[in-house]
C-alpha positions as CSV (number, residue, x, y, z in Angstrom):
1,X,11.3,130.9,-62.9
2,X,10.8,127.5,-64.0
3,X,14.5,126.5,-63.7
4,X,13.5,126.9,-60.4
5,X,10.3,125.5,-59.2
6,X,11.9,121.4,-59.6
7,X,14.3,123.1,-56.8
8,X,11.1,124.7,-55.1
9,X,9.4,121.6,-55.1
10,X,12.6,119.5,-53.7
11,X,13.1,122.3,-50.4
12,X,9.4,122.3,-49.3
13,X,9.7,118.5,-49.3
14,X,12.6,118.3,-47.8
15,X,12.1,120.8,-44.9
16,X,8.5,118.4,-43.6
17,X,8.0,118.3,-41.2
18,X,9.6,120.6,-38.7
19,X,6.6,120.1,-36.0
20,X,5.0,117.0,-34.6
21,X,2.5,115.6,-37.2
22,X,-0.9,115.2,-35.2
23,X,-3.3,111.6,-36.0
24,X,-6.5,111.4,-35.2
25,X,-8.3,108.6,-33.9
26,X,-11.7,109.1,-34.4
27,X,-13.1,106.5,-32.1
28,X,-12.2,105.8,-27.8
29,X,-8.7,104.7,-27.0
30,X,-8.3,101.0,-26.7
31,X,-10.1,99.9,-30.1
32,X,-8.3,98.6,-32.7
33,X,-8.3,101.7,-35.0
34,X,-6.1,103.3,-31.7
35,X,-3.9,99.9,-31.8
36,X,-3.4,100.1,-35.1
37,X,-3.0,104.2,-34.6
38,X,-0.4,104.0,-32.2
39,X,1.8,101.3,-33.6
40,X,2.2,102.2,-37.0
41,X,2.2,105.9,-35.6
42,X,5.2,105.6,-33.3
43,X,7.5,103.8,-36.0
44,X,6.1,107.0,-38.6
45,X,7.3,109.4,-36.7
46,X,10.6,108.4,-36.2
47,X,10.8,107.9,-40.1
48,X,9.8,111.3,-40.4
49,X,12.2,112.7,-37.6
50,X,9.4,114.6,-35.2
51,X,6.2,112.7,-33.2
52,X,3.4,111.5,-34.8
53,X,0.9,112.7,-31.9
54,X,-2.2,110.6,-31.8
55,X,-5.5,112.4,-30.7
56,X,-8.4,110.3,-30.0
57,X,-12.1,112.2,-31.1
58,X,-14.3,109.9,-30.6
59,X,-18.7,110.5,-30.7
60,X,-21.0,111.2,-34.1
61,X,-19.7,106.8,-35.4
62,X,-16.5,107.9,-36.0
63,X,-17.1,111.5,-37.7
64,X,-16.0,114.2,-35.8
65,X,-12.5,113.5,-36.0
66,X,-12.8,113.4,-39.4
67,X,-14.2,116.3,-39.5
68,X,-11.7,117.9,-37.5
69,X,-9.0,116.6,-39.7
70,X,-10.8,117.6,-43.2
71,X,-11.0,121.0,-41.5
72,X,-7.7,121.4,-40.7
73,X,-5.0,123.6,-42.4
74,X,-3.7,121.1,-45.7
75,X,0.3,121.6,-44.7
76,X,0.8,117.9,-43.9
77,X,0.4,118.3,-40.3
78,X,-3.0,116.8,-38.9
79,X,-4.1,113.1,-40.3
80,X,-6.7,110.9,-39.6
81,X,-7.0,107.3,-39.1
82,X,-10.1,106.3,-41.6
83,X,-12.1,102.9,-41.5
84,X,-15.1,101.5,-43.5
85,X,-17.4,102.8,-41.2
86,X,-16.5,106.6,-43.0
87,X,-17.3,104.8,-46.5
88,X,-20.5,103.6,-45.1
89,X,-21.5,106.7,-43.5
90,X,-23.1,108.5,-46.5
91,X,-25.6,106.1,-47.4
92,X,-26.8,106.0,-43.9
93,X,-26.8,109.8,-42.7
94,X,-28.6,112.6,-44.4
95,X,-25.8,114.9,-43.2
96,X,-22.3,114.6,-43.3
97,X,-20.2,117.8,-42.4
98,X,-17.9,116.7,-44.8
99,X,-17.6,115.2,-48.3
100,X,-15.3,112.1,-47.7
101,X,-14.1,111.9,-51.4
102,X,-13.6,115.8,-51.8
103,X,-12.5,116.9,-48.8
104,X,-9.8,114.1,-47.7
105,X,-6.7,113.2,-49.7
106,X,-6.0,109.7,-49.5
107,X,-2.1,108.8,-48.2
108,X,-2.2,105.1,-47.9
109,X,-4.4,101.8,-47.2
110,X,-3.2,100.2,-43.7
111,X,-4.5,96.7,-43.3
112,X,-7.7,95.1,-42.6
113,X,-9.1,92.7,-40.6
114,X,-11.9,90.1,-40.0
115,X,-14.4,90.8,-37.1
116,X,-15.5,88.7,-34.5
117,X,-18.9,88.1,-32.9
118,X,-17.8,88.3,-28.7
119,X,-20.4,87.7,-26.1
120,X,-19.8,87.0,-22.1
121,X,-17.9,84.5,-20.7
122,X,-20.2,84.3,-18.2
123,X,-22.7,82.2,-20.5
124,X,-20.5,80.9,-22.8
125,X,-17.6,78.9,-24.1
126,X,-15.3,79.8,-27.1
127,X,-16.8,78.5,-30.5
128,X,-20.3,78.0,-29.0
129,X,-22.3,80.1,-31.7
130,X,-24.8,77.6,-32.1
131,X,-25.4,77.6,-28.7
132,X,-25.9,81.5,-28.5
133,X,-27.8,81.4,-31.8
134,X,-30.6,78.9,-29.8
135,X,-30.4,80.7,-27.1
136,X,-31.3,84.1,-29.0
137,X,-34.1,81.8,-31.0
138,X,-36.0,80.9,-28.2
139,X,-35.4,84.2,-26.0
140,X,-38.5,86.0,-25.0
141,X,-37.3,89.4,-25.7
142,X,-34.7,90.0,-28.5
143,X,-31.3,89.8,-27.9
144,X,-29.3,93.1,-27.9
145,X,-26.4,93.5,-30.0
146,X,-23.8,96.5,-29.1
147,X,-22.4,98.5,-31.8
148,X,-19.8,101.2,-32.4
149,X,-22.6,103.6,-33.8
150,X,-25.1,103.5,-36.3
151,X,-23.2,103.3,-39.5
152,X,-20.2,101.4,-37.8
153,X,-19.2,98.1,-39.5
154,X,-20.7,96.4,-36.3
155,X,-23.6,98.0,-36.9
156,X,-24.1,96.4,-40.2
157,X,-22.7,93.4,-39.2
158,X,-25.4,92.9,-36.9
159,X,-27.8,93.7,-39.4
160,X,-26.4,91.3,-41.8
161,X,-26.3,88.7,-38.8
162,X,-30.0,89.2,-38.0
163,X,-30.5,89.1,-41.6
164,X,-29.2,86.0,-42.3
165,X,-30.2,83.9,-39.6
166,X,-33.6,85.0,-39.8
167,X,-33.0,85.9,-35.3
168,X,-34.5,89.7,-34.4
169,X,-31.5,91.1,-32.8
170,X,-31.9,95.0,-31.2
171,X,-29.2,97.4,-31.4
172,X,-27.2,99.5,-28.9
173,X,-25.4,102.4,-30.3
174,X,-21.8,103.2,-27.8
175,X,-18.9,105.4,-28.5
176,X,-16.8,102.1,-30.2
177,X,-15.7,98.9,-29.6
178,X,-13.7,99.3,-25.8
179,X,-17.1,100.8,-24.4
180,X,-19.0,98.0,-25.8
181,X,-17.3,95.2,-25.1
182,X,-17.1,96.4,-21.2
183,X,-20.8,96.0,-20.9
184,X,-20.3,92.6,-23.2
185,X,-17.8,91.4,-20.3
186,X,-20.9,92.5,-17.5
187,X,-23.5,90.5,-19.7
188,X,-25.0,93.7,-20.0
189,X,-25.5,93.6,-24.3
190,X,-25.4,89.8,-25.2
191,X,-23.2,90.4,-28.3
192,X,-20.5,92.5,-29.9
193,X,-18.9,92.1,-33.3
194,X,-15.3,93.7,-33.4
195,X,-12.0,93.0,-34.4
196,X,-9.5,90.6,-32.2
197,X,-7.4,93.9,-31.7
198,X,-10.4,95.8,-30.3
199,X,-11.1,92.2,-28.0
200,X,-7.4,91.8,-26.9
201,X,-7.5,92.7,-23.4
202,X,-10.8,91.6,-21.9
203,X,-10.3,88.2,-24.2
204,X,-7.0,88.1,-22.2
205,X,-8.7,88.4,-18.6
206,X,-11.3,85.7,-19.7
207,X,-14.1,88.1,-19.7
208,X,-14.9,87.6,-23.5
209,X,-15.1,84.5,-25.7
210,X,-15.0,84.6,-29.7
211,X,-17.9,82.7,-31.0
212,X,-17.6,83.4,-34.8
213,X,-15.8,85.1,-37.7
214,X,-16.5,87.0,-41.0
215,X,-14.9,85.9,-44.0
216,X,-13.8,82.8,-45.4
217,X,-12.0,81.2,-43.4
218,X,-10.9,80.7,-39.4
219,X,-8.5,83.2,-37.6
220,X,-5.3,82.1,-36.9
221,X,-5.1,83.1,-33.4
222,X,-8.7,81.8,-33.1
223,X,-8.6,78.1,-34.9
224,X,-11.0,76.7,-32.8
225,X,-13.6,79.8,-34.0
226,X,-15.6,79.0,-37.0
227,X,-15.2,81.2,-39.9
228,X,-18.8,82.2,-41.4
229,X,-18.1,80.8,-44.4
230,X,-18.9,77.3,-42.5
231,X,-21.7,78.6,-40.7
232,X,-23.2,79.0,-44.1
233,X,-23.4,82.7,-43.2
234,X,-22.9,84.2,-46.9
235,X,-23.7,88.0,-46.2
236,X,-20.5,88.0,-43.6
237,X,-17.8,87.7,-46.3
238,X,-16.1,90.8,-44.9
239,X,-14.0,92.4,-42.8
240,X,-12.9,96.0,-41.3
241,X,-10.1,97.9,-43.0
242,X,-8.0,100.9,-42.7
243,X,-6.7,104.0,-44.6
244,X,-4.2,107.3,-43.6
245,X,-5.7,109.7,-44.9
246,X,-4.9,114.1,-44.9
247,X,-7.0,117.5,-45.6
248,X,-7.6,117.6,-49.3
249,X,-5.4,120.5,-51.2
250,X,-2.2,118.9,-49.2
251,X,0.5,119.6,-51.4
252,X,1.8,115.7,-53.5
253,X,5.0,116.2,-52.2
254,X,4.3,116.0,-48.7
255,X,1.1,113.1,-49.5
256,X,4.0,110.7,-51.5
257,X,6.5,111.7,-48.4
258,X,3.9,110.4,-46.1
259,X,3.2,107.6,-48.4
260,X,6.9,106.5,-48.6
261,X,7.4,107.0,-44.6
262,X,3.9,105.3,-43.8
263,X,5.1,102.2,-46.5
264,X,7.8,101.5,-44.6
265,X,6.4,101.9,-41.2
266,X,3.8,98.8,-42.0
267,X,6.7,96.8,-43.1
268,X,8.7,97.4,-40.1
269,X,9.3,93.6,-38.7
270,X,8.1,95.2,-34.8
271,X,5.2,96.5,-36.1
272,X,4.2,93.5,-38.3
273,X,5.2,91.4,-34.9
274,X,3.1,93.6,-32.9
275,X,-0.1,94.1,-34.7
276,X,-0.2,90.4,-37.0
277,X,-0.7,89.1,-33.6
278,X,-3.8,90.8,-33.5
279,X,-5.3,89.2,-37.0
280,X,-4.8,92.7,-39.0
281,X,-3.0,91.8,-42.2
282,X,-0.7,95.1,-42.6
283,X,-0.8,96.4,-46.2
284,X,0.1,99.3,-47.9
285,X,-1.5,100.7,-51.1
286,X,-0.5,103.8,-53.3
287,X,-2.2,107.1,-53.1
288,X,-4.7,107.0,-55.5
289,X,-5.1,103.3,-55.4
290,X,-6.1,104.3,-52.0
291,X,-8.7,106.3,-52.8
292,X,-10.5,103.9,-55.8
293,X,-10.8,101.2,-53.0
294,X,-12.5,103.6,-50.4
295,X,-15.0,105.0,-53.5
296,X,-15.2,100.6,-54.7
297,X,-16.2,100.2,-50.8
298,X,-18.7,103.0,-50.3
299,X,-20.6,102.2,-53.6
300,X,-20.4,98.5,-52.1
301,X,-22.0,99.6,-48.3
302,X,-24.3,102.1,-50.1
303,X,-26.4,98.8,-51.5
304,X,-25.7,96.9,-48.1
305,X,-27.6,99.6,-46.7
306,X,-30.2,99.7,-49.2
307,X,-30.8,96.4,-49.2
308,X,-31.4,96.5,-45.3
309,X,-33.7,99.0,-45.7
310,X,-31.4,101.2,-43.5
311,X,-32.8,105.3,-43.9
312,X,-30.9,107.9,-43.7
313,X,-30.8,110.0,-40.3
């Protein structure tokens, strides 16, 4: 028998997949975690030899496609695109119908990503954040701020924004970033922070302008955006990131075969052309290197969201 468990071992790994591989997006088509979904996706699947299938689940900030996934069968075959917002989400929700670190088996980090603060081009011109901060100052009603959900990045980040600049700012929960930047474009919400990837389209058509960045220094598709950093804005020293994750229980030889496959996918000189262009930096990250970053990053938001005085739904 144990002569012949290594050759066991080698067959099952061998013989994945035989059936298209399913991804899900937990948020609307057209945001950046579907960009990024979709790209690295399409080069995956032809590593593996079948489709890499992506299904988008959006509602519930991004968790009920990752519930979905954690409740699928753990054969390899259903995967989920993960972001910070699923790191965040146990500080800020008395309920979560899965346990993140427990139920999921990490596969691989896939990039990350500043955000940018995009408002109507209808009031304003690229870079004019000062401008929009006055104008928000002196504003008889407070300012609305869309977000991708309570417990989205956004929805911190416009917490930390109205933190910092000492400017009340109200917040509009939508089903992610494409939703909310539509009503952005109309000048219906003054403000959305997102990534450039999420922005793309309706920045393209002139309906959006950048004002600002997180981090420490400016986009390079954006040089003319200031980088928080010189706005003196110390709380936004971050950024949205990324992680393929499985059902917990999948077997290690099909995790490391989707490691390997997914590894070479983000180094793939289209897909770096493709997504760099849209300020994610593409990086890859072992298994359970993986995993310590996402439990570093949740005990990181947990005091982010303490310190906001967010409570728990």
């Amino acid at each position: 028998m144990g002569s012949l468990l290594p050759w066991g071992r080698t067959w099952a790994n061998a013989a994945y997949p035989d059936r298209p591989v399913k991804l899900i997006v937990p948020w609307s088509a057209g945001g950046s975690t579907d960009v990024l979904a979709r790209a690295v996706g399409q080069n995956l699947g032809d590593l593996l030899g079948k489709p890499v299938v992506v299904d988008n689940r959006p509602g519930a900030s991004g968790r009920l496609g990752v519930d979905a996934m954690a409740k699928s069968p753990a054969d390899g075959y259903t995967a989920s695109v993960i972001e910070l917002a699923h790191a965040i989400a146990p500080s800020v929700f008395q309920k979560v119908s899965y346990d993140l670190m427990n139920d999921t088996a990490a596969v691989s980090l896939l990039g990350d990503s500043p955000l940018v603060l995009f408002v109507s081009a209808q009031k304003y011109r690229e870079g004019q954040f000062q401008n929009f901060l006055a104008d928000a100052r002196k504003a008889a009603d407070p300012f609305t701020l869309a977000t991708s959900g309570n417990g989205s990045i956004s929805h911190l980040a416009a917490g930390l924004f109205a933190k910092e600049t000492k400017v009340p700012f109200d917040q509009i929960p939508y089903k992610g970033s494409a939703p909310a930047l539509t009503d952005v474009a109309a000048g219906l919400v003054a403000g959305h922070f997102c990534t450039l990837a999420s922005a793309s389209a309706l920045l393209g058509a002139g309906k959006i302008v950048p004002l600002m960045a997180t981090g420490s220094r400016r986009i390079a598709q954006l040089p003319h955006v200031p980088a928080a950093s010189e706005l003196r804005l110390s709380s936004l020293d971050f950024g949205q990131w990324w992680a393929l994750v499985v059902p917990a229980k999948t077997p290690r030889p099909i995790v490391d075969r989707l490691h390997a496959s997914t590894a070479k996918a983000l180094a793939d000189k289209q897909v770096q052309a493709r997504i760099s262009s849209l300020a994610i930096n593409l990086r890859s990250k072992a298994p359970d290197d993986t995993m310590a970053f996402i439990r570093a990053e949740a005990a990181k938001w947990a005091k982010v969201v303490s310190d906001l005085g967010i409570k728990p739904e």
